[in-house]
MARDOVO-972237 format. One line per 8 residues: number of its first residue (from 1); their letters; for each residue x, y, z of C-alpha. Coordinates in steps of 0.2 Angstrom, whole numbers. Example, Ala and Ser with C-alpha at 12.3 -4.5 7.8 and 13.67 -1.06 7.14 Angstrom:
1> AS> 62 -22 39; 68 -5 36
! end
This chain:
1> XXXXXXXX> 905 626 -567; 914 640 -575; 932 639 -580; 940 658 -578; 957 662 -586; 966 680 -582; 973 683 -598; 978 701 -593
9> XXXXXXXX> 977 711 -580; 986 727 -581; 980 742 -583; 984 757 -595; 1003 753 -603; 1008 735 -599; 1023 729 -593; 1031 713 -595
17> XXXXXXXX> 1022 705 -583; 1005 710 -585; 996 715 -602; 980 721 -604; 964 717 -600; 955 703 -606; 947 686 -598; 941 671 -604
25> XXXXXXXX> 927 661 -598; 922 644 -601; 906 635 -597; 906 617 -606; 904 622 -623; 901 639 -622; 917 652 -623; 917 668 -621
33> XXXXXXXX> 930 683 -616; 927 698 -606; 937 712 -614; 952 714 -626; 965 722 -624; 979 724 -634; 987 707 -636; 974 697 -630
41> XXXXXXXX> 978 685 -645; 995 682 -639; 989 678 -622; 978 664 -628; 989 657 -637; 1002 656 -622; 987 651 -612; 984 633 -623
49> XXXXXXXX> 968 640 -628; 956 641 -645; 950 659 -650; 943 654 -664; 929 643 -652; 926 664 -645; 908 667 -652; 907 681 -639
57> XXXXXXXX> 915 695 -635; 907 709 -623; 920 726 -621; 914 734 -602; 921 752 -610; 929 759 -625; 947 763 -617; 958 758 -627
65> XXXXXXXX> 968 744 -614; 952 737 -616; 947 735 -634; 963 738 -645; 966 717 -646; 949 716 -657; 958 723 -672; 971 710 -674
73> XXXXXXXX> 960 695 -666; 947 697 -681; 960 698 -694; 969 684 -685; 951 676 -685; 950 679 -704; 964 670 -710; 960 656 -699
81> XXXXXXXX> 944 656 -711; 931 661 -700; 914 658 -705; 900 658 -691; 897 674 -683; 907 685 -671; 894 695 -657; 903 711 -648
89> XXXXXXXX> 893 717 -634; 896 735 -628; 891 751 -625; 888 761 -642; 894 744 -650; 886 751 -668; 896 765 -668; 913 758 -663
97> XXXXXXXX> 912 741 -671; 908 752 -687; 922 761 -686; 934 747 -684; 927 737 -698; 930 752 -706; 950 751 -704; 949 739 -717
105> XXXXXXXX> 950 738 -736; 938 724 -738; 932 718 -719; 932 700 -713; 922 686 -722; 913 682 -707; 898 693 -700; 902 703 -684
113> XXXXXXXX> 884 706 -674; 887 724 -664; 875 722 -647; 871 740 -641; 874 739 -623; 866 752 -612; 876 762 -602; 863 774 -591
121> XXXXXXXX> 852 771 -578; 853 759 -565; 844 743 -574; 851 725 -573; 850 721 -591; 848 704 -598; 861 701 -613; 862 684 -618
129> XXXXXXXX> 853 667 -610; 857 649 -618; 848 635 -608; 863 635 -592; 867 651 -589; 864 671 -591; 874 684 -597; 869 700 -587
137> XXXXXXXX> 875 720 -589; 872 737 -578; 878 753 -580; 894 759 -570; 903 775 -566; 919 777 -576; 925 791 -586; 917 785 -602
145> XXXXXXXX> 901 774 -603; 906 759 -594; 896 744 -588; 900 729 -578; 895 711 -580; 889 695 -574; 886 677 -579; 877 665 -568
153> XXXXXXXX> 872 646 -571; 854 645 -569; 849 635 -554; 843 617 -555; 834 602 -549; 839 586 -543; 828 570 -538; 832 563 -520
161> XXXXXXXX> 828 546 -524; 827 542 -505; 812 556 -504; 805 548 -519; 805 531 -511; 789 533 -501; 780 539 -518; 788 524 -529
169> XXXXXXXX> 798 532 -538; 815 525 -546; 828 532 -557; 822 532 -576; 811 543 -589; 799 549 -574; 812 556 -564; 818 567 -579
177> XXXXXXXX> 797 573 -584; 796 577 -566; 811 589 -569; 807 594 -586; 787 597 -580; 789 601 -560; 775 588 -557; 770 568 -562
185> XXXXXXXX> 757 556 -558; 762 539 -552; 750 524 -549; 737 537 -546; 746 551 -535; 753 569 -539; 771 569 -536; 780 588 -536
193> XXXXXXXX> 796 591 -539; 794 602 -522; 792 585 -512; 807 576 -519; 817 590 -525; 836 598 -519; 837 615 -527; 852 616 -534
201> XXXXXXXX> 860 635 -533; 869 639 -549; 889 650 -549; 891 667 -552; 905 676 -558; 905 697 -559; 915 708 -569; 918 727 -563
209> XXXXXXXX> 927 734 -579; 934 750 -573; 924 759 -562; 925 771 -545; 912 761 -532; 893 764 -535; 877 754 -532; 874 747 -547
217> XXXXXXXX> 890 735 -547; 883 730 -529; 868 724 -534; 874 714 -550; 889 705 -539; 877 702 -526; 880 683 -519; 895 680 -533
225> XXXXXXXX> 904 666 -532; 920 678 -538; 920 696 -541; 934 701 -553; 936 720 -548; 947 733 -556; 961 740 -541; 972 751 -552
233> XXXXXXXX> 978 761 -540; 981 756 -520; 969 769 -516; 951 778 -525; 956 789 -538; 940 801 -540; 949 813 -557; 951 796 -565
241> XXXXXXXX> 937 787 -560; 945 771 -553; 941 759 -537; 955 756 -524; 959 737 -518; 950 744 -500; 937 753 -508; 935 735 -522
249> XXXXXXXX> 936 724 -506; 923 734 -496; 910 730 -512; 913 712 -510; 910 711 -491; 893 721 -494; 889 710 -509; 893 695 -499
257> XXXXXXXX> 903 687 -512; 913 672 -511; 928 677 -518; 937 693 -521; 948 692 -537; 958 710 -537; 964 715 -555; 970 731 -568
265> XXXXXXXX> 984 738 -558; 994 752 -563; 1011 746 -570; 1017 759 -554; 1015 743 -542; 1030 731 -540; 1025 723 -526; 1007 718 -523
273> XXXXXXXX> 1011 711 -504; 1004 729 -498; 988 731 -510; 981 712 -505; 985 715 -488; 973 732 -487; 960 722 -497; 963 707 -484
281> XXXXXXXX> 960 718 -470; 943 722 -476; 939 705 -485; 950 691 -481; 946 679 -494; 955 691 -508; 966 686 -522; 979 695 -533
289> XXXXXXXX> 976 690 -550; 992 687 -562; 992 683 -579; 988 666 -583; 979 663 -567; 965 650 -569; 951 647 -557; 938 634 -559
297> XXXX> 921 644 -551; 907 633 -544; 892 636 -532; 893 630 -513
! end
């Protein structure tokens, strides 16, 4: 299960009631945040949770609404006397991280790993992998090298003990080799995992970043459980390069995801009822993210 927090989801200037972008996700031990922009520190605060447990941060682009909250969170991280590593994931991350360590006199006292993520082509690109889940990347279309991302919970295996009963099998040490080794041998005969096995399918949650609609995005939210997708404007803007909430809505239908979480709008838009109910028409199961909104996102 991943625990999502919307700490911002404005776009461009905030306003009082939406700052810029950033979100944080949980998965048990793990934290992580998806973007930062400027006062994402704040929001984390005012959210109850603990940026210092943040041992990954991966920037989709290097628009400033975007990134500008990294300065003052790794100085805030610094006087909280940081010491285990900080990894910023993002496109030309050597070059930008470099130039903002670079805004200081002496630099944090805790190292910060810069992750070149690439930004061309259409490649899914695996970034990070711990023994639940995968942290994956593609390339997008936005005015600047942008890339989206995903996370999903591998899938797993569980024993039906009831299957296993015409094979012997009971709860204990076995049950786990047979998960750990996809096959056991008991009182003389081959058990498979296959035979006694529920495939359990893992979550998925995708991250747009800001981009106009393109194939790539497809293919990395395909079969999401949520798909957090930038609707700055109420309709495409091609100069700008940004997704409408139809345009966003009409990705998640082909994608087939679960659920459409619509984010980054223009500081123009006062009343959201008309944007959700364009994105509604094309894919009901839509939400308007706020700041603060928190879903829990698990697999069906």
């Amino acid at each position: 299960m991943f625990e999502v927090v919307f700490l911002g989801t404005g776009s461009g200037i905030p306003s009082r009631r939406r700052n810029h972008a950033a979100i944080w996700i949980r998965h048990e031990g793990d934290c992580m945040l998806w973007d930062c922009g400027e006062g994402t520190q704040r929001q984390l605060l005012q959210a109850g949770l603990n940026f210092m447990k943040i041992d990954r941060i991966f920037i989709t682009h290097w628009h400033a609404d975007h990134w500008a909250g990294l300065i003052s969170l790794i100085q805030t991280m610094n006087l909280e006397k940081r010491r285990k590593p900080l990894c910023i994931y993002a496109p030309e991350a050597g070059r930008f991280v470099g130039d903002l360590l670079d805004m200081d006199y002496w630099g944090p006292r805790f190292r910060i790993v810069p992750v070149d993520v690439p930004s061309e082509g259409k490649e899914i690109t695996k970034l990070w992998e711990t023994e639940n889940f995968v942290v994956s990347s593609t390339p997008v279309k936005h005015t600047v090298p942008a890339v989206a991302y995903s996370v999903r919970e591998k899938d797993r295996w569980n024993v039906d003990l009831e299957k296993g009963k015409k094979f012997g099998l009971k709860q204990g040490p076995l049950v786990g080799k047979l998960k750990e080794q996809g096959k056991v041998t008991l009182k003389g005969v081959e058990i498979k995992l296959h035979d006694v096995g529920i495939l359990k399918r893992g979550a998925k949650v995708a991250y747009s970043g800001d981009t106009k609609p393109c194939a790539t995005l497809l293919a990395l939210a395909k079969d999401a459980d949520l798909l957090i997708h930038d609707a700055t404007f109420a309709e495409e803007d091609e100069s700008k390069m940004h997704t409408g909430a139809t345009d966003a809505a009409e990705v998640a239908k082909q994608a087939s995801v679960k659920l459409l979480a619509l984010t980054h709008f223009s500081r123009r838009y006062l009343d959201m009822k008309p944007i959700e109910k364009e994105a509604k028409a094309v894919f009901p199961n839509t939400k308007i993210a706020e700041d603060f909104l928190k879903l829990e996102v698990r697999a069906e």
